[in-house]
C-alpha positions in Angstrom: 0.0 0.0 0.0 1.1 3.4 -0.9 2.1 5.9 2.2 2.2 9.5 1.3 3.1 12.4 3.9 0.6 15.4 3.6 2.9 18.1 2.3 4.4 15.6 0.1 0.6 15.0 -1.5 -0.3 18.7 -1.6 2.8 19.9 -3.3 1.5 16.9 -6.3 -2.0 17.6 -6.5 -0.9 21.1 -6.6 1.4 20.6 -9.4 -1.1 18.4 -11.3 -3.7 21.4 -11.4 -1.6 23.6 -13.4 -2.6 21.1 -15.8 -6.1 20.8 -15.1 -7.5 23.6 -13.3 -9.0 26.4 -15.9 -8.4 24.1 -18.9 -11.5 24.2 -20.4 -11.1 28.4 -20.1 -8.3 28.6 -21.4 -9.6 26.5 -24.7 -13.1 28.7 -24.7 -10.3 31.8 -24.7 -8.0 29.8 -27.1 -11.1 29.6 -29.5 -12.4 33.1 -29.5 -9.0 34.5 -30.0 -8.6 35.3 -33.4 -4.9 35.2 -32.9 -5.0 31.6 -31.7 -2.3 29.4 -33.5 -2.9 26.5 -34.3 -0.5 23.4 -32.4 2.2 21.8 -33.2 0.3 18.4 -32.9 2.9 16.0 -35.3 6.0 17.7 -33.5 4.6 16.7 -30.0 3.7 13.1 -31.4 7.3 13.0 -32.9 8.6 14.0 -29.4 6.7 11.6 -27.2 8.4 9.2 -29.2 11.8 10.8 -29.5 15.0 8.6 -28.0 15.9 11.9 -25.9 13.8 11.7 -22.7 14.1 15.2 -21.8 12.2 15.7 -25.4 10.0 13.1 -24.4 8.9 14.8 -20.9 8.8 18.7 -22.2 6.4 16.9 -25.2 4.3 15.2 -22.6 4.1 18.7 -20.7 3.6 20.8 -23.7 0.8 17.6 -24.6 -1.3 18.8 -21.0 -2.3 22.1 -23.4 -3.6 20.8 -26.4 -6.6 19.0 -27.7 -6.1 16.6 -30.5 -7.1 13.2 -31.1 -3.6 12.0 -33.0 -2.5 13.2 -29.2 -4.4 10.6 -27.2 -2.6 6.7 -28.6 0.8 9.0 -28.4 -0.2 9.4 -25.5 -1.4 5.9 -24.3 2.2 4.5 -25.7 4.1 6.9 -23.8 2.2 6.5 -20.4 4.8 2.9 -20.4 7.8 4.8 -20.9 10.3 3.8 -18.4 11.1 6.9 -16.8 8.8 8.3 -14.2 9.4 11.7 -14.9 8.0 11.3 -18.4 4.9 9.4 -17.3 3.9 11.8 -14.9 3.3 15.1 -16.9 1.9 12.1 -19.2 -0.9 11.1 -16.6 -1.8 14.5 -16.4 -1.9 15.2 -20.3 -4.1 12.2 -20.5 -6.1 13.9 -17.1 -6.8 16.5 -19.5 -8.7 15.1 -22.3 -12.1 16.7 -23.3 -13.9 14.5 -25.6 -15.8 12.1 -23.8 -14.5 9.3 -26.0 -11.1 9.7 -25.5 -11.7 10.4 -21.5 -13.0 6.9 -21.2 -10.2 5.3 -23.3 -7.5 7.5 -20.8 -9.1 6.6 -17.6 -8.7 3.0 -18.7 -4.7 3.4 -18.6 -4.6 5.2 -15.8 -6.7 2.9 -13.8 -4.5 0.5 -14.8 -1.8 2.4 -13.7 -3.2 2.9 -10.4 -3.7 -1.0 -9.9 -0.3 -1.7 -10.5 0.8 1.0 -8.2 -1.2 -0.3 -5.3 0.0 -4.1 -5.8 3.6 -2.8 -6.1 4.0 0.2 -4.3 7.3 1.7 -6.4 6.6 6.1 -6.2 3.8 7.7 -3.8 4.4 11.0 -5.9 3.2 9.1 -9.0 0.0 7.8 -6.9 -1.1 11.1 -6.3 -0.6 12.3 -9.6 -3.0 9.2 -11.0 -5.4 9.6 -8.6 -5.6 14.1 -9.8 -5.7 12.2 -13.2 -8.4 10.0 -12.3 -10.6 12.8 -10.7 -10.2 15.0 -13.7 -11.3 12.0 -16.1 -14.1 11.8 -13.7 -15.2 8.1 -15.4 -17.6 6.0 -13.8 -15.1 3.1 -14.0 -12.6 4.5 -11.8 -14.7 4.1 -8.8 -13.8 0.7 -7.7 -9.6 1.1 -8.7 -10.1 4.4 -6.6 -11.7 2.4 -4.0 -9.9 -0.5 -3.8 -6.6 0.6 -2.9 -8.4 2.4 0.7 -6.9 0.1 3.8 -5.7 0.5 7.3 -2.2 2.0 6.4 -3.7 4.5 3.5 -3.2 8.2 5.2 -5.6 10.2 5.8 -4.7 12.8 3.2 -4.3 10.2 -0.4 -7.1 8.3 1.2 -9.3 12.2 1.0 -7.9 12.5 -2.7 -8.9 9.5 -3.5 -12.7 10.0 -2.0 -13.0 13.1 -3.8 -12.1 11.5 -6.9 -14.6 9.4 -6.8 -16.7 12.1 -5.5 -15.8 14.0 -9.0 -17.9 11.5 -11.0 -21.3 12.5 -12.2 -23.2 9.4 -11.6 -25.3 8.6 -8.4 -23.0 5.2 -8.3 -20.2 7.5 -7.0 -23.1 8.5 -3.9 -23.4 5.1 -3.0 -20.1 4.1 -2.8 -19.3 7.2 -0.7 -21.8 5.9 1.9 -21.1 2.5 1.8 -17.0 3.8 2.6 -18.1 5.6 5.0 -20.2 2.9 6.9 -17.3 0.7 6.1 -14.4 2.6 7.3 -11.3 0.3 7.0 -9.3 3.2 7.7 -11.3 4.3 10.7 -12.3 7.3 12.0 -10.1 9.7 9.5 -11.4 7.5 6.7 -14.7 7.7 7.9 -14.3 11.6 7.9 -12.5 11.8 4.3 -15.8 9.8 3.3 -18.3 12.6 4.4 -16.3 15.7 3.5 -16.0 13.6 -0.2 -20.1 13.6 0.1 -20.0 17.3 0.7 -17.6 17.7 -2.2 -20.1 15.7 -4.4 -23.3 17.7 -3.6 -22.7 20.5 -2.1 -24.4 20.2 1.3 -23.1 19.8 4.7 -24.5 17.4 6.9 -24.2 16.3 10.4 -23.0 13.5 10.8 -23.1 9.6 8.2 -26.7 9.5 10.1 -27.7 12.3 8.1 -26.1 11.6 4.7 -28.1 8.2 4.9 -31.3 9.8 5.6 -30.7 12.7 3.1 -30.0 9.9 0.2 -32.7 7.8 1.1 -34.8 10.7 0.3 -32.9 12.8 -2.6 -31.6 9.7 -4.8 -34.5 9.4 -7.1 -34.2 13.3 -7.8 -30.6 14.2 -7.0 -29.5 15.7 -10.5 -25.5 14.5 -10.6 -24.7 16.8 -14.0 -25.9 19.9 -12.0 -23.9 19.0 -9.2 -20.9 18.6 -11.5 -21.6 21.6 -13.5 -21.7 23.5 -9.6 -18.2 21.7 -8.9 -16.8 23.3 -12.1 -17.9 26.9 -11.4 -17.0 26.9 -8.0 -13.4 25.6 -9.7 -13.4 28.3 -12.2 -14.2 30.8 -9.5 -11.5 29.4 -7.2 -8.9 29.7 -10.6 -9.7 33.3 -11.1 -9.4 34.2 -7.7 -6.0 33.2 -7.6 -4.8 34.4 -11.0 -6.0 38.0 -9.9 -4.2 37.7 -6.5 -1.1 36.3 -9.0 -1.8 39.7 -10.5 -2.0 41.9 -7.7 1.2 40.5 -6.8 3.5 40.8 -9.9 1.9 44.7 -9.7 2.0 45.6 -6.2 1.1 49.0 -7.0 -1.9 48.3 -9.6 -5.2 48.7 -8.2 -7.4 45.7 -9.4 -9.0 48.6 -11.6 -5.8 48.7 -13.8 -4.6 52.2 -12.4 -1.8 52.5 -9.8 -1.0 54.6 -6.9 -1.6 58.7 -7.9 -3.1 57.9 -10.9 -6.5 58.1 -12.9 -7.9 60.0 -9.8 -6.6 57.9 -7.1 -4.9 60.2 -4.1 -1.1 59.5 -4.0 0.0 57.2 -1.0 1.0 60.1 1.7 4.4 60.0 3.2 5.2 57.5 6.0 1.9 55.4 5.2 3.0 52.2 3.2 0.4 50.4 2.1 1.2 46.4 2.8 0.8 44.3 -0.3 -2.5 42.2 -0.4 -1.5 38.2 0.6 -3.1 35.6 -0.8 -6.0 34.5 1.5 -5.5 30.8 2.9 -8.0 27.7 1.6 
């Protein structure tokens, strides 16, 4: 079984949304521009095939940006390359598919992956990194690999990832295998906890106590819409990605207002002498 340390875990899955997060902006804004270029598509297939691995890894990176069905069985073929530093950025290429097609055919490898990982336990950074993967897919046949590597020695925090990843798939399956975890709890009361704050990842609500969920699904199940709830998941995601690119912002321009003017100009009073105004921080999630 995989053991990964909390800052460990947080410093992946933080790494692996780069890739993710705001991707489906970004192609929206990619489309409307009418200075978009188009990719490079048969160089990046060329590279995540090259003999040089550092050619492979930057084209597996470079891959995470760009839609393109000659990408995906590139792709799939370089997901066994022997290196880990080139499968990684190429789990979370393959975590960034759109079409629904070629989301089912990735989450297939990765699941894959993910089994192997948890019979042979060989890089807890690369566990985290196919469970992001698995989330983005958000397929209904990840929910039993996703599930089936929780035990006793899983830590709290990959055993949370892994809940919400499951929690991430619009189906009401996902539901019931939340609150059958949760009654279950081989990982005891942590697990048991990751369970319920996956539930209120899922929907949206915040119950009591597993009591409540039961009670709640009992009654919501035949109406409980799971699309909405994954179309409220991605604005609240959106949100939460422009948020932090204006605090980015603020911060490369300490002296812009969010406005666009700065400090004594466009009728803004100059800062008077011996006040400094601090820079705004990034608030903490």
């Amino acid at each position: 079984m995989s053991r990964i340390h909390a800052p460990v875990l947080l410093a992946v899955l933080a790494t692996s949304l780069a890739c993710a997060s705001g991707i489906h902006a970004r192609l929206a804004a990619d489309e409307a521009s009418p200075d978009r270029q188009a990719p490079d598509v048969p160089s990046l297939v060329a590279g995540l095939a090259s003999e040089d691995r550092e050619k492979r890894q930057a084209s597996a990176e470079a891959a995470c940006e760009v839609q393109h069905p000659d990408l995906l069985p590139a792709l799939l073929k370089a997901s066994k390359d022997e290196y880990r530093s080139v499968r990684e950025p190429v789990w979370k290429a393959l975590g960034a598919r759109s079409p629904q097609p070629e989301r089912a055919r990735a989450a297939r490898a990765v699941e894959t992956r993910l089994r192997e990982l948890d019979r042979k336990p060989e890089s807890p950074e690369e566990v985290a990194i196919v469970v992001q993967a698995l989330h983005d897919l958000a397929q209904r046949s990840s929910i039993d690999p996703l599930l089936e590597g929780l035990g006793p020695t899983t830590e709290a925090p990959l055993a949370l990832a892994r809940l919400r990843a499951v929690a991430n798939v619009p189906d009401k399956a996902a539901i019931e295998a939340l609150l059958n975890y949760a009654q279950r709890g081989r990982g005891g009361d942590a697990h048991r906890a990751a369970a319920r704050q996956a539930l209120t990842y899922a929907t949206g609500l915040r119950l009591a106590n597993l009591d409540a969920w039961l009670r709640w699904w009992s009654d919501a199940k035949r109406t409980w819409d799971p699309d909405e709830a994954a179309a409220a998941r991605a604005e609240q995601a959106s949100s939460a990605e422009a948020r932090k690119s204006s605090r980015e912002g603020r911060r490369e321009r300490p002296g812009q207002k969010p406005g666009g003017s700065t400090e004594g100009e466009g009728g803004s009073p100059p800062e008077k002498p011996g006040k400094r105004q601090e820079p705004e921080q990034p608030s903490e999630s």
